[in-house]
N, C-alpha and C positions, 0 to 999 in steps of 0.2 A: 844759653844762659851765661851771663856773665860770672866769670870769677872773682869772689871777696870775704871776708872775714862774715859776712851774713849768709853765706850760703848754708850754714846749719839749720836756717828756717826748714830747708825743703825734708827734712826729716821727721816732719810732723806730717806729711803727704803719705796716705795709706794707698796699698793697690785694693782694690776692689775688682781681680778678676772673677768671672764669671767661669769656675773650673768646669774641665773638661772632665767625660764625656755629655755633662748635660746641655741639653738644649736650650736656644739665647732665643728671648721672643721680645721686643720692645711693642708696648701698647701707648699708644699717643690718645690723648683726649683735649677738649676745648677747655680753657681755662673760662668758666661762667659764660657757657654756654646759654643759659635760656635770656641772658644780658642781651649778648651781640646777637643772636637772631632776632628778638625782639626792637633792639634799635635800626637795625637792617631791614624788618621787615619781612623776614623770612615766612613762607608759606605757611602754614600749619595742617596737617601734623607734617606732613615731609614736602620740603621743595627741592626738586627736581633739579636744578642750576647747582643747588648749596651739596647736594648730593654725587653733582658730577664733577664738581672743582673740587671734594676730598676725593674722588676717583681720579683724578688726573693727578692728584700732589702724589696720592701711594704709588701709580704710576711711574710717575718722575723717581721716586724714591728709589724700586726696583730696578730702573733703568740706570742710576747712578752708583748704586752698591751691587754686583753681581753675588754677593755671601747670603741676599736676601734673597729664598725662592718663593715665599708666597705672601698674600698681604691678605686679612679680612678686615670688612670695613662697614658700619652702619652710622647714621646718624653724624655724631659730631665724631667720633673714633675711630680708629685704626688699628691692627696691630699685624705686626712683622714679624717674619719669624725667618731666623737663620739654618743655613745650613750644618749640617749638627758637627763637621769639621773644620767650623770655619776659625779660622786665625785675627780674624778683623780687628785691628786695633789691640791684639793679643787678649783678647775677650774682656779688657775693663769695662766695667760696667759703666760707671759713670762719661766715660766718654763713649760710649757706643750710642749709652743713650739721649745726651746732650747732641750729640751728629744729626742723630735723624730727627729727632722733634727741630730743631735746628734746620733744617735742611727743608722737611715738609713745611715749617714756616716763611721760609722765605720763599717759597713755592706757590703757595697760599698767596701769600700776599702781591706776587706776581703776577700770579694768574687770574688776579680776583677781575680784572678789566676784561677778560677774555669769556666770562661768565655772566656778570655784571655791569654792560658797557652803559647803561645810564644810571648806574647806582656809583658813589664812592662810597669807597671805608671810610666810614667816621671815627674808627681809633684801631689801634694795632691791636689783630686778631693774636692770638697769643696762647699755647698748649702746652701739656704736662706729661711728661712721660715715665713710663717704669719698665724695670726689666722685670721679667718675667721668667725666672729660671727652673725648667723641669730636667727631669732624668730622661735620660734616651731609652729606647726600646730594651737595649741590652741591660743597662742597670736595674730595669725591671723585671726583667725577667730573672736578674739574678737575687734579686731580691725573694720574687718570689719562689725560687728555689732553695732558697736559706732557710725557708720556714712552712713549713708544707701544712701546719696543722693554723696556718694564721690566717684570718678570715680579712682582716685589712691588708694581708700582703696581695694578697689575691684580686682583692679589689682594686687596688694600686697598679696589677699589668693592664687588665682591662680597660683602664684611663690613662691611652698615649696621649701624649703631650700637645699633637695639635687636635686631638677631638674634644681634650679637655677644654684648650682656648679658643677655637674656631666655631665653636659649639655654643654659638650665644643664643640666650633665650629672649630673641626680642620682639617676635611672634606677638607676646601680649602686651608687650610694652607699649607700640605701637596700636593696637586695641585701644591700649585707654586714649595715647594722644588723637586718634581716630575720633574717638568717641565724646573727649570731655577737654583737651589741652591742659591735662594736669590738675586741673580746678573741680574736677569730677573723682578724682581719685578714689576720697572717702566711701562715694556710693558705689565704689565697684569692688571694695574691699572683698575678698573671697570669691570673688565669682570665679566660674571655671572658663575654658576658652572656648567651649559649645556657649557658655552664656553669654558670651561678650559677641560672641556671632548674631547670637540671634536678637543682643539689642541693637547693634549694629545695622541690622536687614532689617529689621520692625522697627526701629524709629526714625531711621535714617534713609532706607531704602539701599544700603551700603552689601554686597555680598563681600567681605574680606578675602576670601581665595582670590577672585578676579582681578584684585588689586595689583599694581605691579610687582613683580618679585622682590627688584632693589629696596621696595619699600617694606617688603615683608621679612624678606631673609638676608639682605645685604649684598655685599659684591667682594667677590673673590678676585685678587691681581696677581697673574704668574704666568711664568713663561712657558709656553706649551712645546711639546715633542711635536714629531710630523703624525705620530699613532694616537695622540692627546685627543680623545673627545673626535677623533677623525679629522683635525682642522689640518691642513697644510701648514707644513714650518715655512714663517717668513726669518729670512734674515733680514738685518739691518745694518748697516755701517757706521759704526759711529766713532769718535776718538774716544779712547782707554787714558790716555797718559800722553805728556808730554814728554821728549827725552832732554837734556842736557840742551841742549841747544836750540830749545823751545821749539824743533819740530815736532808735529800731531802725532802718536800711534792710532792706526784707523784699524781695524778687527771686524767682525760680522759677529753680532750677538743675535739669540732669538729674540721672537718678537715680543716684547710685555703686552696680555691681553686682559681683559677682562670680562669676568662671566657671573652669574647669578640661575642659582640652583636652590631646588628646596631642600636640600638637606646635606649642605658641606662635610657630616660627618659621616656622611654612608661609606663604609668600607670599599665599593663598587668604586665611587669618586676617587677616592682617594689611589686607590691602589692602579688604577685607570690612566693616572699621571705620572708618565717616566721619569719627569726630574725630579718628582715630589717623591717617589719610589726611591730613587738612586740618590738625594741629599736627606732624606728623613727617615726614609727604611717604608716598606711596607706594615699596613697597619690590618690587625686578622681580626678583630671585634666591632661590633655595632657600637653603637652608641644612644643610648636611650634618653636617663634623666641625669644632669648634673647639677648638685647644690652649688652655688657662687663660691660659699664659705669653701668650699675644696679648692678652686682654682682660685680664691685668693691666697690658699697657701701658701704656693709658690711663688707669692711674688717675692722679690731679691730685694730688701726694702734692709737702710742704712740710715738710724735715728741717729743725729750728730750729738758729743757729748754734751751735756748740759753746763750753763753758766762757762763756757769758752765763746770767743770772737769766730767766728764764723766767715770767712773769706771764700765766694767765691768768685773763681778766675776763670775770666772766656777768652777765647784766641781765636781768631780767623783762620778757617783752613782753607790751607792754598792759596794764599794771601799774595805772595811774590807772583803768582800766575794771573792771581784776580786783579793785583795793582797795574802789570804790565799789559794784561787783555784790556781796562781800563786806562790808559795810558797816565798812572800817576805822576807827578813831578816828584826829581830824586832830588836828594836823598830824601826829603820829607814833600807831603803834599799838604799845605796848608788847610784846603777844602777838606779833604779827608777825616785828618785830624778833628776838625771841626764841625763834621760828620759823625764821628765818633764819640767825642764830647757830647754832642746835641743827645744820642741816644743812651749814653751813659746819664744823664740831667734825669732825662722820661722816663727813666727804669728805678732814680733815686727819686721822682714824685711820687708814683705808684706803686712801692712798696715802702711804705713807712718802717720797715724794721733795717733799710738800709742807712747806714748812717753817716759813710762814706763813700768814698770812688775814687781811685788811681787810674789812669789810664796813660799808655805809649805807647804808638804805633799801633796795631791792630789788635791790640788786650786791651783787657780792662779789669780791674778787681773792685770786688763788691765788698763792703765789709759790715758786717749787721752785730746788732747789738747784742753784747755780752749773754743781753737774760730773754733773747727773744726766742718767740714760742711760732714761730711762722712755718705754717701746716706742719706741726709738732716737730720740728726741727728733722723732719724726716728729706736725704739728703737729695732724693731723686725729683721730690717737688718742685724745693727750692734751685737746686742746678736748674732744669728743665724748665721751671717760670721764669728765670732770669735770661735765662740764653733764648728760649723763642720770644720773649717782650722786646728783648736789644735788636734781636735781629729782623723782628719786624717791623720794628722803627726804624730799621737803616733802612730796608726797601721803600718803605713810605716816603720815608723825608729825602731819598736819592736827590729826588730832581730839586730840590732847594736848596741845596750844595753844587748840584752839576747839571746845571739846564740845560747846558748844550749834548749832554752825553747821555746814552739811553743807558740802561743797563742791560749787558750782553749777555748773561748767567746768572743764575741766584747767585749772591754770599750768602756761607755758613758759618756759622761759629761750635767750637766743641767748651765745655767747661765741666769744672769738677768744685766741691766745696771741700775746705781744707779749714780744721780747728787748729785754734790756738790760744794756749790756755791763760794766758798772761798780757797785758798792757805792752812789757817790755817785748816780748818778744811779736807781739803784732808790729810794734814798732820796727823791727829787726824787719818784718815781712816785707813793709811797706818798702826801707831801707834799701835793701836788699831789691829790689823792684826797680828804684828807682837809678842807683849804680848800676845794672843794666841796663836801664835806657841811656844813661850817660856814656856808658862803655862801647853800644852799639854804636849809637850816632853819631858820636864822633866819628868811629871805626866809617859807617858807611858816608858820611860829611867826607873823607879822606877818599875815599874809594870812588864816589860818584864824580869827584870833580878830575881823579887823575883818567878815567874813562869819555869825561865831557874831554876832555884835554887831548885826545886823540888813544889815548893805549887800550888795549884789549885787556876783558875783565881779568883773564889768567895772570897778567903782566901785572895788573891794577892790584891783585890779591897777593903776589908774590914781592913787589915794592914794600906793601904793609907789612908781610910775616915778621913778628917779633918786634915790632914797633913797639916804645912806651906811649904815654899820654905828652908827655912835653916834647918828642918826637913829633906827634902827628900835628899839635899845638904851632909847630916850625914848620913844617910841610903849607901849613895852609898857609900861612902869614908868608911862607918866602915865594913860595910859587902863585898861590890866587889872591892871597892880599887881604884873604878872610882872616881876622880875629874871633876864633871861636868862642871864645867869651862874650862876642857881641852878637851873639848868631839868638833868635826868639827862645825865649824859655820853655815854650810849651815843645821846640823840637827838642833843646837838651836834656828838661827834667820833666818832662811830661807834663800832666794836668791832672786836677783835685778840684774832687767835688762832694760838699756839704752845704747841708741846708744852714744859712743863717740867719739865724733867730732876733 
């Protein structure tokens, strides 16, 4: 970030850590879900293809984040659940869980040809995510040692944290979409799930046990011991990281599997699984009935203040790896940017509470209206529909920007929403945005051309140290003949997008 008299904006930026010692679970769902299966054409009640491309994305997802040991998943949802030490991203909420909706969306929309090879998306799939924050084993039980005569405290150990979430009741849900695709709902009102069987077999000729499990109970993703379930530990080899010099780190990770049981929350399963043992603790209770209203408790949910401008800001991660794996042109890529634009445009049609867009280089900011009420200004919606809608629209519209170029890895993006209470000082944000982008690019304008020019980057970064602006302004003009002031607008002060009326 650049240095200027507007950098006081960023003190309107709250952390949103998720404190330690409780447990980080992110739950992903389809934004209008019965929409896009319905215009897709999805099977009903469960298709089998749309079922195995969310199994392949949580897949992808485990195999990219090692903090995440386990993934449950039914229907259009997901959720993840971390290690209960994990440091990821220093536990912010807001970016932890813009990463992975983020991440499984671009995955998604990657993979959809791989599932779907005579079907296209006909518009960007697109998902909503929330953290989910419970207490660990230990905080419960100390809980429940505070209060010996408390009949909720008590209650509260016997609901660990992933029997509470992993514990979906979708068994009857399922039933009805079996039975009726929603449009039947009314006349199944109160029935038990002996009765839903036995309309199911009498009118249908349907036994629901028989049915496949993934359809009944869902599918479990996680990485298995060599003593797990008796399966043999596969390694794999994959890259972790690049170093400095854009060599691979290459490592052996276990293998991400997937399985589908009838009862994820039997204490037998659970305890059965050494890494689910050694990252979550052992779990010593069954698990019977849970009411929704309890595990909605816990959700970590951030209603933004009312009547403030609402800014949210998304950034490419791993941007400088993804542009160079992509071989961008330096210091700016014209496609790109206009790449970037195109899905900044998409994401100001389809949310009409946005009312503007900054964007440079691989950001972008959102800015929605003063008095808007978009899904009750609650913060993890709004993040989470803005960053999977953008970033499924970069995957889609790829090859119309870069036809000659496939894309080698998903892009993600991470974002957070940021109030601000006043005209002026949104003003200050934007500002303040945009002096950065001036500051960098010229900075990398200088840098890219003394590197084209033969010198090595180290050399190239140590020429600049301590340069001014009419410095670098001389550089170019004596040496490449560039006048900076003539250079595209859209590389120096970025690009702005509103609807005009």
């Amino acid at each position: 970030m650049a240095n200027s008299k507007y950098e006081y904006v960023k003190s309107f930026e709250v952390q949103d850590e998720v404190m330690p010692p409780n447990l980080v679970l992110v739950r992903i769902k389809t934004r209008d879900f019965r929409r896009f299966s319905q215009v897709h054409e999805f099977e009903v009640p469960n298709d089998e293809k749309a079922l195995n491309l969310m199994n392949s994305c949580a897949t992808a997802v485990l195999e990219e984040y090692p903090d995440i040991v386990f993934a449950y998943g039914f229907c259009d949802e997901y959720s993840f659940i971390f290690k209960k030490q994990t440091k990821f991203y220093q536990r912010r909420g807001s970016k932890i869980l813009s990463l992975i909706v983020s991440f499984f969306t671009s995955v998604y929309a990657t993979k959809w040809k791989d599932f779907f090879p005579h079907q296209d998306l006909r518009y960007p799939p697109s998902f909503q995510s929330h953290i989910i924050c419970c207490a660990s084993m230990e905080v419960l039980q100390r809980a429940h040692s505070g209060g010996k005569n408390s009949t909720e405290k008590r209650k509260e150990v016997k609901l660990n944290l992933p029997l509470i979430i992993f514990s979906q009741v979708i068994a009857e849900t399922n039933m009805i979409l079996v039975f009726g695709c929603w449009s039947n709902v009314e006349m199944l009102k109160g029935t038990q799930k002996q009765e839903k069987n036995e309309l199911l077999f009498q009118r249908f000729g349907i036994n629901y046990k028989k049915l496949p499990n993934m359809f009944r109970q869902g599918s479990c993703v996680l990485k298995t011991e060599a003593s797990s379930l008796n399966l043999f530990l596969l390694l794999v080899e994959e890259i972790v990281k690049y170093n400095d010099n854009d060599t691979p780190v290459i490592r052996p990770r276990r293998k991400v599997i997937i399985i589908h049981l009838e009862n994820i929350a039997a204490r037998n399963f659970w305890n059965a699984q050494l890494c689910l043992v050694k990252e979550l603790g052992c779990f010593r209770q069954e698990m019977n009935k849970i009411k929704p209203e309890y595990v909605k408790s816990f959700q970590f949910e951030n209603k933004l203040m009312p009547f403030t401008w609402i800014v949210v800001r998304i950034d490419g991660c791993h941007f400088h790896r993804f542009s160079e794996v992509h071989q961008f042109e330096k210091p700016n890529d014209e496609q790109a940017l206009n790449l970037m634009n195109s899905c900044a445009v998409a994401v100001v049609e389809e949310l009409n509470d946005v009312v503007f867009a900054y964007g440079v280089s691989d950001e972008y900011s959102f800015v929605l209206k003063k008095d808007s009420e978009l899904y009750q200004r609650r913060a993890s919606d709004i993040v989470s529909a803005v960053v999977s809608l953008f970033t499924s629209i970069y995957v889609m519209r790829w090859k119309e920007f870069f036809p000659q170029k496939d894309l080698k890895y998903s892009p993600y993006f991470d974002g957070r929403a940021v109030c601000y209470p006043s005209s002026t000082i949104l003003r200050d944000y934007l500002a303040w945005r945009q002096v950065d982008c001036h500051i960098n690019n010229q900075y990398n304008t200088c840098f890219w051309m003394l590197v084209k020019s033969g010198k090595r980057k180290i050399e190239a970064q140590s020429y600049l140290k301590g340069t001014q602006t009419k410095e670098k302004n001389e550089l170019l003009i004596r040496q490449f003949g560039i006048a900076y002031d003539t250079l595209p607008v859209m590389f120096r002060l970025g690009s702005s997008i509103f609807q005009d009326e």
